[in-house]
Structure formats: structure tokens, C-alpha cells
C-alpha positions as CSV (number, residue, x, y, z in Angstrom):
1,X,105.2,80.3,104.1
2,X,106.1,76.7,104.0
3,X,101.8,76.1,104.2
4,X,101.7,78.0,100.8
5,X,104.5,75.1,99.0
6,X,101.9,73.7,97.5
7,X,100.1,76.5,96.1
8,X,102.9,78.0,94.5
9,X,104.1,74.5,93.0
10,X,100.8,74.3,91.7
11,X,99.8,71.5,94.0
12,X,97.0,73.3,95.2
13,X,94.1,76.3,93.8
14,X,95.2,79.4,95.2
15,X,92.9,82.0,96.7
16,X,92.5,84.0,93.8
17,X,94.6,83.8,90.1
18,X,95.0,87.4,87.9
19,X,95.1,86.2,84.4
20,X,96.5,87.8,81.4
21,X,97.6,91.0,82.8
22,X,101.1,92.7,81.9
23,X,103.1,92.9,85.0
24,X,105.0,95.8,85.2
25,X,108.5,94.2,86.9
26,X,110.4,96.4,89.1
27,X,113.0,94.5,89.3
28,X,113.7,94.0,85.7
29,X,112.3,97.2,84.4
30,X,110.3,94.6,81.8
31,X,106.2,94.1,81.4
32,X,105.7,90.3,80.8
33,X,102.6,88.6,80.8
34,X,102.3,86.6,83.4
35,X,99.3,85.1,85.9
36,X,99.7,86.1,89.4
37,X,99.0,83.7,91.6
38,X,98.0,84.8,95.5
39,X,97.1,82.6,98.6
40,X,97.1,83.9,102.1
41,X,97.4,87.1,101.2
42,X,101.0,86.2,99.4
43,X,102.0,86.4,96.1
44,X,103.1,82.8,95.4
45,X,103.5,82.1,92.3
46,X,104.1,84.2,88.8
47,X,103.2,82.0,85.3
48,X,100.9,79.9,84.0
49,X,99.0,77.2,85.0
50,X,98.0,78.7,88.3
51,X,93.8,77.8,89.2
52,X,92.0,80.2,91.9
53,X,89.0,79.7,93.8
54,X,88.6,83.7,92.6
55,X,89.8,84.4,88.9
56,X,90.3,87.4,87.4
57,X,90.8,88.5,83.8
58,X,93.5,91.4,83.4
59,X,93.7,91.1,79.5
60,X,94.3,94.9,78.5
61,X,95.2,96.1,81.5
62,X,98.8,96.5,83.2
63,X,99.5,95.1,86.9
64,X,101.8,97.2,89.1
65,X,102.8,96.6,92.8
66,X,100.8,98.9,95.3
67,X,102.2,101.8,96.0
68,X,103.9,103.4,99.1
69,X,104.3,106.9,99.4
70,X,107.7,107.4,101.5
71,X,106.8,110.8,103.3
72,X,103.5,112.5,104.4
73,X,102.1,114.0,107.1
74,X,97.9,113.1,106.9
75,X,97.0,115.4,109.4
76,X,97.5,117.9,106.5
77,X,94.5,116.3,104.3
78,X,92.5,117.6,107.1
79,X,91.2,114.1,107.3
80,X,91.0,112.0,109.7
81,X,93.2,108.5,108.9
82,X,89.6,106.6,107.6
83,X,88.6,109.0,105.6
84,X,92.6,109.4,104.1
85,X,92.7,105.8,103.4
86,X,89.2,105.7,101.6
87,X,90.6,108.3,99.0
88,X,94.3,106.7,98.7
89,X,93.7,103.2,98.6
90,X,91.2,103.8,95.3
91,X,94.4,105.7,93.8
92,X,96.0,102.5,94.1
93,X,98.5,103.5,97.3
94,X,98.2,100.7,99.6
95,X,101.4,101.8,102.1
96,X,101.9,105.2,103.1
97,X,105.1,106.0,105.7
98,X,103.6,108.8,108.0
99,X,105.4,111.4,109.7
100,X,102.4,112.2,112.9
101,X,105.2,115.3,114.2
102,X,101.7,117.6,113.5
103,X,99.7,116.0,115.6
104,X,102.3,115.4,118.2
105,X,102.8,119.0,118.2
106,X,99.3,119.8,120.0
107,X,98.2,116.6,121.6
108,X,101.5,114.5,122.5
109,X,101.7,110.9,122.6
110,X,97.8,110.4,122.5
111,X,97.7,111.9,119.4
112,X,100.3,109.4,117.9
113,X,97.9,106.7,119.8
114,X,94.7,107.9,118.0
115,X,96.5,107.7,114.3
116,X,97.9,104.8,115.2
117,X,94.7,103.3,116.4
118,X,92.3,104.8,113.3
119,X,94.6,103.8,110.8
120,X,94.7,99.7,112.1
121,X,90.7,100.3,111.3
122,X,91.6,100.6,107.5
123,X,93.1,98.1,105.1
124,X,95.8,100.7,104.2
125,X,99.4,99.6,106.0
126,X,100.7,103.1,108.0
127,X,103.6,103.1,109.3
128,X,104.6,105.9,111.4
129,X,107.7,108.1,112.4
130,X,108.8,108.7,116.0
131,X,108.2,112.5,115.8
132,X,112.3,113.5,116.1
133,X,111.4,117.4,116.5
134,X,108.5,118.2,118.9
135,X,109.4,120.8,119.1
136,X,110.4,121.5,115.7
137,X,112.8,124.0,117.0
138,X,113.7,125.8,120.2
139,X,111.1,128.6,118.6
140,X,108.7,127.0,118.7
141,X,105.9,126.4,121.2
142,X,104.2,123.0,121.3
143,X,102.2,121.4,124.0
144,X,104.7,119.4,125.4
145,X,108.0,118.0,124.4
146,X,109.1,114.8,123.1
147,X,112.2,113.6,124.1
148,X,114.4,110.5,123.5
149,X,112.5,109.3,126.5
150,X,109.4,109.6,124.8
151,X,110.6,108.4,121.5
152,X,111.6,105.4,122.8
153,X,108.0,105.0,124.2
154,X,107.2,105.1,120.9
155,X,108.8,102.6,119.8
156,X,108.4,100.2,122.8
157,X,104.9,100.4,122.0
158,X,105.0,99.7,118.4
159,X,104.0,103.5,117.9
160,X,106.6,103.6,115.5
161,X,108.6,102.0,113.3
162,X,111.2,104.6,112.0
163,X,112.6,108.3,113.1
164,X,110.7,110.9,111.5
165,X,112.4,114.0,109.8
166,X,114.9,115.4,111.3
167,X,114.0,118.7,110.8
168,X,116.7,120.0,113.7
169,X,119.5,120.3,111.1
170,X,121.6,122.9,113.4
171,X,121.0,121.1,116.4
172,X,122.6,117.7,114.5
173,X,125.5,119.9,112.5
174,X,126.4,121.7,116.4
175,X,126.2,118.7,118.2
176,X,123.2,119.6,120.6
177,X,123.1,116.2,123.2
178,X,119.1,116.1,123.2
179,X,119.1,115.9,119.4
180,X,121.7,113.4,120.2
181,X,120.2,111.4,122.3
182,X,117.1,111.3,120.1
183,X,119.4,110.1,117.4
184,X,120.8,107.6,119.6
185,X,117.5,106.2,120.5
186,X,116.8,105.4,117.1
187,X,120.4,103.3,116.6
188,X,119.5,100.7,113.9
189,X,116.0,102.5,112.7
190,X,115.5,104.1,109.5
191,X,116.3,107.4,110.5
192,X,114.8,110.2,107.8
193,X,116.3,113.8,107.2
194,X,115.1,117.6,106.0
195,X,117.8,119.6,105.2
196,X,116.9,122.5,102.9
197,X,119.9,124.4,101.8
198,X,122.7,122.2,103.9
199,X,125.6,122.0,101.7
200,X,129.5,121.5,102.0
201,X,131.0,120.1,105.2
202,X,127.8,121.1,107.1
203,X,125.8,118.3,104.8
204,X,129.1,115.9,105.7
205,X,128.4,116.9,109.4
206,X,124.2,116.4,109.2
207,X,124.3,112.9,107.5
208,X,127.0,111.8,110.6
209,X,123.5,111.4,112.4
210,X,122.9,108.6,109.5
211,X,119.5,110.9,108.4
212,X,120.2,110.1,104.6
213,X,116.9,110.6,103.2
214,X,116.1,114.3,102.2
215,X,112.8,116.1,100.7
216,X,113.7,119.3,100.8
217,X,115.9,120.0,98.2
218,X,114.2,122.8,95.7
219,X,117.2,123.3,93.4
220,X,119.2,120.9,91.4
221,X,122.2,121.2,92.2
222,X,121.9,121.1,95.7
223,X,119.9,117.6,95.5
224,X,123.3,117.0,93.3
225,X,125.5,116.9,96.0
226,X,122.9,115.4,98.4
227,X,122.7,112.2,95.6
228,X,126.7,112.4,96.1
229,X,127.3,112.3,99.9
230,X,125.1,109.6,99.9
231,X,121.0,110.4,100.1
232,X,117.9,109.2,98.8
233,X,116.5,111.8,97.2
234,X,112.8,112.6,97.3
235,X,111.1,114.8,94.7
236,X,107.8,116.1,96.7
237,X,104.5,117.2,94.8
238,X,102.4,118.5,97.5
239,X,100.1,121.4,97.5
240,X,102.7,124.3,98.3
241,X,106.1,122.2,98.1
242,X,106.3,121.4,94.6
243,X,109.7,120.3,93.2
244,X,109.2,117.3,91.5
245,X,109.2,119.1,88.3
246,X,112.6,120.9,88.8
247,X,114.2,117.9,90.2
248,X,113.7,115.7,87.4
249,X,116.7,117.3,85.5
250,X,119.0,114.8,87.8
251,X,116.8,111.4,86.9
252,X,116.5,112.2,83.2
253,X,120.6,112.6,82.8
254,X,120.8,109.0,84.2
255,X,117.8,106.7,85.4
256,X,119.9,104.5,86.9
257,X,119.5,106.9,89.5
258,X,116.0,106.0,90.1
259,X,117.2,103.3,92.9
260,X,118.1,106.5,95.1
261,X,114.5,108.3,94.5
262,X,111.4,108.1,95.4
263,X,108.0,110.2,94.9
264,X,106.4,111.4,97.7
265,X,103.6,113.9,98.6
266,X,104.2,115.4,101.8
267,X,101.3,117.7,102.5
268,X,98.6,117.6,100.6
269,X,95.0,118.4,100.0
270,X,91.8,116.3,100.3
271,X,90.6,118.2,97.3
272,X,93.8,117.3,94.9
273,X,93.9,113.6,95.8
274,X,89.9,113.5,94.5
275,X,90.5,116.0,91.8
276,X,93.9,114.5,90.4
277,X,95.0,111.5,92.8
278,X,97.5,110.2,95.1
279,X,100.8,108.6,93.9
280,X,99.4,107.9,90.5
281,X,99.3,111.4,89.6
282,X,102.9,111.6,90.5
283,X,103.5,108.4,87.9
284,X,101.4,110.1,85.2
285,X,103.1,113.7,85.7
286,X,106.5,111.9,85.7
287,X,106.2,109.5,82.6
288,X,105.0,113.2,80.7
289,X,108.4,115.1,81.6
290,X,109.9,111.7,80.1
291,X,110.8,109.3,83.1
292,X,110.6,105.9,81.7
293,X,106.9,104.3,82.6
294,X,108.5,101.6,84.5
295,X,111.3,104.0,86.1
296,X,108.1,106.0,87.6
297,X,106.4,103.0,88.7
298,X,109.4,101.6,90.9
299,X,110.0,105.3,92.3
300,X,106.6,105.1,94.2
301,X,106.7,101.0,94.9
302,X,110.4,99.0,95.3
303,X,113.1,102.4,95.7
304,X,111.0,103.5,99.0
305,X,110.0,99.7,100.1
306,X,114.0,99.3,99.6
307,X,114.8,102.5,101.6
308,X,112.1,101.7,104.4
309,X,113.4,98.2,104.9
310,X,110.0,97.0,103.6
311,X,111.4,93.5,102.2
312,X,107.8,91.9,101.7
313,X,106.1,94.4,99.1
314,X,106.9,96.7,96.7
315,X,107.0,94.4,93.9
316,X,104.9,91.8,92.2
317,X,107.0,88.7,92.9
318,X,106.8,85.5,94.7
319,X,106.6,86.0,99.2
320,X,106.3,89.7,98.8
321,X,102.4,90.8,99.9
322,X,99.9,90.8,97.6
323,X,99.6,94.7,96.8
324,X,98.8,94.9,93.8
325,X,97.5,97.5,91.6
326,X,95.5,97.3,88.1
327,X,95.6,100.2,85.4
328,X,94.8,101.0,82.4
329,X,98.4,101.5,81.3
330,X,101.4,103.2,83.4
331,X,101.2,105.9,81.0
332,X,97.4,106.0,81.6
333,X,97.6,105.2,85.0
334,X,93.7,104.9,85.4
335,X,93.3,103.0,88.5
336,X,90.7,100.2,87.9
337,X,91.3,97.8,90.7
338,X,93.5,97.3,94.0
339,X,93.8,94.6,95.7
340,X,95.5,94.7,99.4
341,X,97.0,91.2,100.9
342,X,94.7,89.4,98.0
343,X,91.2,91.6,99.1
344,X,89.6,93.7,96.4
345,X,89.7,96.6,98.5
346,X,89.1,99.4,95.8
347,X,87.2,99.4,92.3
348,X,86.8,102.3,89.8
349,X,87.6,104.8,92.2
350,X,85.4,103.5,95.1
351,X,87.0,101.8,98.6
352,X,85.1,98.3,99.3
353,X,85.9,98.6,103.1
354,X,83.4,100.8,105.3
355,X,85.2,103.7,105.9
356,X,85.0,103.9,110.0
357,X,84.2,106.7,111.9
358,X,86.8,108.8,114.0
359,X,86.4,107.6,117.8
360,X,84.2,109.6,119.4
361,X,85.7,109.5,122.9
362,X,89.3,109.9,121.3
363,X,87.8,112.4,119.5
364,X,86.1,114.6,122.1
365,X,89.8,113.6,124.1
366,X,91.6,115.3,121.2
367,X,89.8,118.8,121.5
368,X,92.4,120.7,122.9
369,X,93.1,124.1,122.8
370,X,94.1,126.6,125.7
371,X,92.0,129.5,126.5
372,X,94.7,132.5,127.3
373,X,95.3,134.0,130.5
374,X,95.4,137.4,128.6
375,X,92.6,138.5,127.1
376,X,92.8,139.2,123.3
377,X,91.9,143.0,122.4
378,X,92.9,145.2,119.2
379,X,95.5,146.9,121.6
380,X,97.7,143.6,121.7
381,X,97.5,143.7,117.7
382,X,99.0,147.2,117.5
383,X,102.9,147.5,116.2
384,X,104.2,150.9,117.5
385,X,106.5,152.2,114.8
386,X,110.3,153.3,115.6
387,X,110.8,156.2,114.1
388,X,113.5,155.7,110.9
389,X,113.8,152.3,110.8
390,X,112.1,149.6,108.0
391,X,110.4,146.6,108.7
392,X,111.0,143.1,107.8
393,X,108.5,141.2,106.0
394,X,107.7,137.5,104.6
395,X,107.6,136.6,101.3
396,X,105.2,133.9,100.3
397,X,107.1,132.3,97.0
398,X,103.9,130.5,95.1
399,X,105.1,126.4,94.7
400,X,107.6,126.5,97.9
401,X,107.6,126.4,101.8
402,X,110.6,128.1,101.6
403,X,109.8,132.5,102.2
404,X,112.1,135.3,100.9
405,X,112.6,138.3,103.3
406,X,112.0,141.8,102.3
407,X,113.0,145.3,104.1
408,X,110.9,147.8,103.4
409,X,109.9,151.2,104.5
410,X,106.7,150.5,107.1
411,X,103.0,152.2,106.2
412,X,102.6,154.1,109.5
413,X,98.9,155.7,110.7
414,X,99.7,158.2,113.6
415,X,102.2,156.1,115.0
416,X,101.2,152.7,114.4
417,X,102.8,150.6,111.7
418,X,99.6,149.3,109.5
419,X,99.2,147.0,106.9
420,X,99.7,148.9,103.4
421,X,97.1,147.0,100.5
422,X,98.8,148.4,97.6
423,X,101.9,147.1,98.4
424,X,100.7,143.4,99.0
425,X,102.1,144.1,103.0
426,X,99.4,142.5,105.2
427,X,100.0,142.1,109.4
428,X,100.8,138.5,110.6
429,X,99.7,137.7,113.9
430,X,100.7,134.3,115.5
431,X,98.6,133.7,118.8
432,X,100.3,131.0,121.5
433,X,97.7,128.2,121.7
434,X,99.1,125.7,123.1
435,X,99.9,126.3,126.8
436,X,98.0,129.3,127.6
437,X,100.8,132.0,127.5
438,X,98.7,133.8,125.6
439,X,101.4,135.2,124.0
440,X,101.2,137.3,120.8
441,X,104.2,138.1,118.5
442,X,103.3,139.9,115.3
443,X,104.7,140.9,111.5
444,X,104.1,141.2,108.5
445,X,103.7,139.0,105.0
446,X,103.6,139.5,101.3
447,X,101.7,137.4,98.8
448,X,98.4,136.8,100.4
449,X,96.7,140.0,98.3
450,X,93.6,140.7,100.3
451,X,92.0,144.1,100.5
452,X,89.9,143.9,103.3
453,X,89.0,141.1,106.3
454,X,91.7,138.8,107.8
455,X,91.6,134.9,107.5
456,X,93.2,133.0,110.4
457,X,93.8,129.3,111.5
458,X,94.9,126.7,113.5
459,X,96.7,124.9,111.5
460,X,100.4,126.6,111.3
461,X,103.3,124.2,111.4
462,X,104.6,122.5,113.1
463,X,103.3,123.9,116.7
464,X,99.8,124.6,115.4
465,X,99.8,127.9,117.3
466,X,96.7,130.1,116.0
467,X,98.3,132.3,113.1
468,X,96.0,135.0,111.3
469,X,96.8,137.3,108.4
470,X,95.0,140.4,107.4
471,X,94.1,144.1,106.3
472,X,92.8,145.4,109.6
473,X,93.3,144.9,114.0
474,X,89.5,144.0,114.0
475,X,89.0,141.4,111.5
476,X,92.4,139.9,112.8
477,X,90.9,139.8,116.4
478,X,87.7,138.9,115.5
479,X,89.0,135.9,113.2
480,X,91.6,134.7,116.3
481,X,88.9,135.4,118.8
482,X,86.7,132.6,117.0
483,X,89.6,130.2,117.0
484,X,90.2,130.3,120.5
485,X,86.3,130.1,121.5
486,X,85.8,127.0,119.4
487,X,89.3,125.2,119.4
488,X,90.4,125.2,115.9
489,X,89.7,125.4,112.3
490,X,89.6,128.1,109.7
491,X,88.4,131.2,110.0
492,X,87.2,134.0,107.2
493,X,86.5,137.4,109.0
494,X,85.6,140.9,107.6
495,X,85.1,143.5,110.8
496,X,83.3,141.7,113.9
497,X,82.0,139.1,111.5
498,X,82.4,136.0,110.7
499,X,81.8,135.0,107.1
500,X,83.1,131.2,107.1
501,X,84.9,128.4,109.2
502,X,85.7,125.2,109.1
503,X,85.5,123.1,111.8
504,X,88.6,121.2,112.7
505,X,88.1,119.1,115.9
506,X,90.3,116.3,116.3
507,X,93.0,118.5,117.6
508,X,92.3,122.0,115.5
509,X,93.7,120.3,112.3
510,X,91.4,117.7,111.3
511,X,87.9,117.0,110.2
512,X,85.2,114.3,111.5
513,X,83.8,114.7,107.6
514,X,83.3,112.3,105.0
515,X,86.4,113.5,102.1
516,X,83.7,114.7,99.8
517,X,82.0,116.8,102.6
518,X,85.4,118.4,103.3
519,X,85.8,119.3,100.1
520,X,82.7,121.0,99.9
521,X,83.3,122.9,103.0
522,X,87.2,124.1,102.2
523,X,86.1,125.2,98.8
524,X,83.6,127.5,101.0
525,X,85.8,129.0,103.1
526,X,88.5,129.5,100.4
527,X,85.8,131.3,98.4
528,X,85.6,133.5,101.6
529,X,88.5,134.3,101.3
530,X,88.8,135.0,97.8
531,X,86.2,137.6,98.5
532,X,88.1,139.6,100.2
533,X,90.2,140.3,96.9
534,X,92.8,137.2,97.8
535,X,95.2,136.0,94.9
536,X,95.8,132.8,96.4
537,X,94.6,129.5,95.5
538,X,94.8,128.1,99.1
539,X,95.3,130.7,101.2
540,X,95.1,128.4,104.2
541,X,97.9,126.7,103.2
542,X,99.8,128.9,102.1
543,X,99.6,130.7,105.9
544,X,100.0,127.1,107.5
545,X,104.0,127.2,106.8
546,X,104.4,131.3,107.8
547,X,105.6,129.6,111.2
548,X,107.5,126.9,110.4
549,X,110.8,128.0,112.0
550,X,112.9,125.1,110.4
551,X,112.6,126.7,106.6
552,X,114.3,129.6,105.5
553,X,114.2,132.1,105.2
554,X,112.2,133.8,107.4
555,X,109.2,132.7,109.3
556,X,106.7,134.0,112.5
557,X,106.3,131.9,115.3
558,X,104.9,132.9,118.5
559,X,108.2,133.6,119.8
560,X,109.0,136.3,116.9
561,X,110.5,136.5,113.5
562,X,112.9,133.3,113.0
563,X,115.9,132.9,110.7
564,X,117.2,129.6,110.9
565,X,120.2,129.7,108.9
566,X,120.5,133.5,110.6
567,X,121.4,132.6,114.3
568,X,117.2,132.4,115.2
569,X,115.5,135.0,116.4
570,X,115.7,138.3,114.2
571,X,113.9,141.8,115.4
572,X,110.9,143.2,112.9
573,X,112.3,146.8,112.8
574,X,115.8,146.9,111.1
């Protein structure tokens, strides 16, 4: 710093000048007009009078401090960390703080390695979470465990810079020592929470772990009392988890809550971050529900650069980095340039940095998937009915990751229980991937609306163990069958045939495609699936949370139905 003195007295020309812009202040919640004045990839100075070897005109336009997105998992784009950054870093994010648990789940600490070493090939800044809950539960199966000896491999490595979610929200509230001990190997580190539905004295217990960060909340009230004990709050726009909108309630009473929240995307799609963008979506949907333009900008810029410990950016001032963002207008927010540590690295929608390929050694390293020991056959799909009893089945709720349970009376043929079509009540089959168990546990789901075929994929949080949905035992087996013979992807099946996939080979849940490519090839296998009378919009992700044990309220993992706020494990006839 002390080299750039005279640069930012105006001793010396700077590296490049921004002239005439209106600089949205984060600090102030003010525009002014102001030059911006970088050298060494530092903001130095902010005024007038500044000369740059580069100088740019921002008359007309507003300047805005990149932005960091506090919470996503890429492995959910599909895309492999290049090709995320070459469609973020246009829609002006230029930090994103990455949770890699999904990865983790199938391929352990190398997969953490590969994201870690693929994003250093971008300009984008990742900084990743030390996967707290690999598993994600004790019903769960993932390839191997990570334990606090692991997590502080992580770190000692410089893996990792933070604790990712802590998603074991009974094992923290009852005290479990290897949740603990993870917990304890974190002392000092950002430590970030999930807690969906934790209220009362068992909230008071959860944020004793010091987890006070939360994106689960999906009703106001409880993100209320969350606010109260002492959390940042996140409002999450992703594909399925969607509660921005009815969170918004709580920063519209009083911005001056905005300090405590922050925008984040969690999982999302390839296809919506071309087709609507990344963080500056979330600014432009927020400034229309009437969140101050300025509030929205310093929800996805200083508020999660604050919470992350991120003291040199999330602002446009002097020895913070120069991220920095130009747009139309907040309102607007049409991303014309981005600049990342003083480099134009984005333009009118287009990254100017070569978008580099996924290692091909890592990625032929990263094909993993388990052949079973048992052989898969329409026999192991069958669910003998008891005699008198219901069945328990999972409701898909459109917008949410959360399920509702129903018990209803079972469609039995002879004396199988079958999947009934005019009731929306389609067999669930979740096939053990990861260590070769070949174990099959099986149910049933509500919401998916196909009348013939079975879609199935590899990508079924957090363990990633196969999961297939479906009208009939064949197309189920035939769907899981093709998983298992090529190690991933998605799979659209009607009888014994295949009617579309999509490869996913870095680990069965991402792509070695180009963004635009991927696109092309999920809208193909989602119109697949649409064929076979589907009501979904994305069906595939919409199946990817059916086994995510740590949501309520009921979910299918390869160990069974789960309840997590139930006691676990819960039997399908009732």
C-alpha cells in the first residue's frame, strides 16, 4: 500500500481513472459523482483530479462494488467452476462464497482440490466452505466421511476459508461430539448455519455452536426470531428454494435491517443465470417489491463482505480491491462493464478471460461411480403391499425444498403397491451409488405428474446417490440401469428405452460443456421429460432434493423414508 501514496495523493497517474460515473456508496447509502481512481489493482483514490494511463468515461452510467453472493453450491449449475465464472462474472459478481459439501459427497477431498484448483484458473475470487456435513446426516450415504480431521486438512491447505452450513442442526441442539469437534475445529472461522424450522430454546441451543447465518427460513416469522437471537439473515432465490419474495416483509418494515441480510442464490441453474442473471437479478427483483436501490445493492456487496470477514471489497472506497461494477442504473441493473482488481474482465454480457477447460486428468479422476454388487432387476423395484395399511408419500411443494407428507390409501395390482397416475402418486426409487451396497430403498412422491416413462439422476442431495421417479418397474430400471453403466447424468426412459441423457462426468453432477451448450442439452432432456405428460418445469431439480434428509418434512434416501424433525427413519406403510 504504502507504493500506491503517491497515486492516491495524486503524485502519480494511476493505472486506469473511471470518470464521471455515479458511485453508488454503501457506506453512505448516497450516489455521488466521483472519479475512481485504481492502481495495482486497488482502489486508491475517489475525486477529482485523478489521470490514468487507461481512462474511462462513466457519464450516464452508475458504479457499484462487485458483487459477492454469500451462499451457493456451483456443482448445482451443472458447470464446471470455468464455465460458472464465464456466466457470473458478466452479471457483474466478481466473489462468490462456495459451499463444495456436493461434490465432497461423492469424490472427498479431491473433489474440494479440483474446485479449488479450476476456480484459481478464473479471475472470479471463490472462497470455499470446509464441508461441516459429509455426511449430511447419519441417513445418508456418501463416499466417505469428513471429519474434523479432515476439515482441518482443509483448512491447513488453504482448501478453505470458512465452515460450510451446518446442516446437522439436531446433532448441534443434542450435543453429538463429532459435530462438536467439527465445530471446534473451526474456532475463530466464520462458521455458517441451516436451520429450517428451529425455533425457541432449540434455536438458543443451535446458535451456541456460533453458526449465525441462516438461509433456510421460508416464513416470516420464523426469520423474525432468527433476526432476534442474533443471525444474518439470507433471503435465497434459487431455482426450487425461492423465498426472497416472502422474506422481504421483515426488510421493508425497517431497512436498517439490511446490515443483517444478504442475497444469495444457493442452487441454481445454468439456464436462469443466462436467461435472467446472477446477483443482479436479485437487485432488480428486490428494488421492484420496493427495497431501496442502494439497500439492494449493499445486500449483495458490503452486508456479506461484512459477515465473511471480507475487509478489502465490497465497496467502492479507497484500499478495498478494485471490483467494481458498471450499470445502467441500480434500478436497471444492465451490466455494461466489470472490472476485477482493475482488469476489464467482462463487457456487454461477454467474459474477456478465456474460459479454461476442466482438467482432463482431474476430470477422468473424478468419474466415479460404483457398480453394485447386486444386480438391478424389476424384482428389487417391487413394494409388496401389507394388507390394511396406507402408505406415506412425498409432497413436492412448487418454490421450496421443504416436502409435505401425505397418507393415503396405496393403488395395489395383485399384491403389489403400484404407482396410481390419476392421483399424481409416482414410485421413488433411490439406488446406493456410492460404495457399492447396491442398496435400494423405495417410495413414493407427488407433484412430478407423468403418465408414462420414469426420469432418474444422479444428482440427489447431498449424497448424490442415483434417485429415479416414475409410472412403471421398467422404465425405472431401465433409466437407473443407464446411470449406473455410464456414471452419472440424467436420464429420460419410457420402457427399455432411452429417450434422453445428459452427460455429467466430473463426478455424475457436472458438465465438461461450454454454458450455452448445457443449456441446449438440459432444455432436451427436460423436454423428455415433459413428454411423458410432466407438469414440472425442472423436473430434475425438483427430484434432486427428494433425498435431502436434513429438510423436512419427509425425504427418501437410500437408507428409507427420513423425518428429521420425527426422530429419522419413518416406515412407508402406516
Amino acid at each position: 500500500m504504502r507504493k500506491l501514496l503517491a497515486a492516491s495523493r495524486g503524485k502519480a497517474r494511476c493505472d486506469l481513472v473511471i470518470r464521471g460515473g455515479r458511485v453508488a456508496n454503501v457506506f453512505s447509502l448516497e450516489y455521488e459523482e466521483l472519479d475512481i481512481a485504481v492502481s495495482g489493482g486497488i482502489i486508491v483514490g475517489a475525486g477529482r483530479g485523478y489521470h490514468g494511463k487507461k481512462e474511462v468515461d462513466a457519464h450516464n452510467a452508475v458504479l457499484m462494488p462487485g458483487m459477492i453472493d454469500g451462499h451457493l453450491h456451483i456443482e448445482s449449475t451443472l458447470l464446471a467452476p470455468g464455465g460458472f465464472a464465464s456466466v457470473v462474472v458478466p452479471a457483474g459478481t466478481t466473489t462468490v462464497m462456495c459451499d463444495p459439501h456436493e461434490i465432497a459427497n461423492v469424490c472427498g477431498l479431491p473433489g474440494i482440490e479440483f474446485m479449488c484448483r479450476e476456480a484459481r484458473r478464473t479471475p472470479l475470487d471463490a472462497f470455499f466452505a470446509a464441508p461441516s456435513c459429509v455426511p449430511a446426516s447419519a441417513y445418508e450415504t456418501p463416499r466417505c466421511k469428513i471429519d474434523s480431521t479432515l476439515l482441518k486438512e482443509c483448512y491447513a491447505q488453504g482448501l478453505c476459508s470458512h465452515l460450510g452450513e451446518m446442516m446437522n442442526f439436531p446433532g448441534v441442539i443434542n450435543g453429538e461430539a463429532e459435530v462438536w469437534n467439527i465445530l471446534a475445529a473451526s474456532q475463530g472461522l466464520v462458521k455458517t448455519g441451516h436451520a429450517p424450522g428451529v425455533s425457541g430454546r432449540d434455536l438458543c441451543a443451535y446458535l451456541l455452536s456460533g453458526c449465525d447465518s441462516d438461509h433456510e427460513s421460508n416464513y416470516v416469522e420464523e426469520a423474525r426470531e432468527k433476526l432476534r437471537r442474533g443471525m444474518w439473515v439470507m433471503l435465497r432465490e434459487g431455482v426450487m428454494e425461492r423465498n426472497l419474495d416472502s422474506l422481504l416483509e421483515l426488510l421493508l418494515e425497517d431497512e436498517a435491517r439490511y446490515s443483517r441480510f444478504m442475497a444469495v442464490s444457493d442452487d441454481i441453474s445454468a439456464e436462469r443465470i443466462l436467461t435472467d442473471g446472477h446477483l443482479d437479478h436479485l437487485v432488480r427483483k428486490m428494488i421492484k417489491k420496493g427495497v431501496r436501490p442502494l439497500v439492494a445493492a449493499a445486500m449483495v456487496s458490503i452486508t456479506p463482505a461484512n459477515y465473511f470477514r471480507l475487509w478489502d471489497r465490497g465497496a467502492i472506497a479507497p484500499g478495498r480491491i478494485a471490483d467494481i461494477v458498471m450499470v445502467s442504473s441500480l434500478e436497471e441493473c444492465r451490466v455494461i462493464r466489470v472490472w476485477k482488481r482493475g482488469v476489464l474482465a467482462a463487457e456487454e454480457g461477454e467474459p474477456l478471460f478465456a474460459v479454461p477447460e476442466p482438467d482432463v486428468c482431474a476430470l477422468s479422476a473424478l468419474r466415479l461411480s460404483v457398480h453394485p454388487e447386486t444386480p438391478l432387476s424389476e424384482e428389487r423395484l417391487k413394494v409388496q403391499a401389507e394388507p390394511g395399511k396406507n402408505i406415506r408419500v412425498i409432497k413436492v411443494i412448487p418454490g421450496k425444498v421443504i416436502t409435505g407428507q401425505l397418507v393415503v390409501e396405496p393403488l395395489i395390482r395383485g399384491d403389489q403397491v403400484v404407482s396410481d397416475v390419476e392421483r399424481d402418486i409416482l414410485k421413488l426409487a433411490v439406488l446406493e451409488r456410492n460404495r457399492g451396497t447396491g442398496r435400494i430403498a423405495l417410495g413414493f412422491a407427488r407433484g412430478f405428474g407423468f403418465k408414462q416413462g420414469a426420469i432418474a439422476s444422479s444428482v440427489a442431495h447431498d449424497a448424490h446417490n442415483y434417485i429415479a421417479v416414475g409410472v412403471d418397474d421398467r422404465s425405472i430400471l431401465t433409466a437407473l440401469k443407464f446411470l449406473a453403466d455410464n456414471r452419472g447424468g440424467f436420464a429420460v426412459a419410457l420402457d427399455d428405452e432411452i429417450k434422453q441423457t445428459l452427460p455429467l462426468p466430473i463426478g455424475g453432477l457436472m458438465s465438461a460443456l461450454k454454458p450455452a451448450g448445457l443449456v441446449r442439452a438440459l432444455r432436451a432432456v427436460e423436454e423428455a421429460a415433459a413428454g411423458l405428460g410432466g407438469t414440472s418445469a425442472h423436473p430434475f431439480m425438483a427430484l434432486s432434493f427428494l433425498s435431502l434428509s436434513v429438510i423436512p418434512e419427509l425425504k427418501l434416501t437410500d437408507q428409507g423414508y427420513i423425518g428429521i424433525l420425527t426422530g429419522g427413519r419413518l416406515p412407508l406403510f402406516v
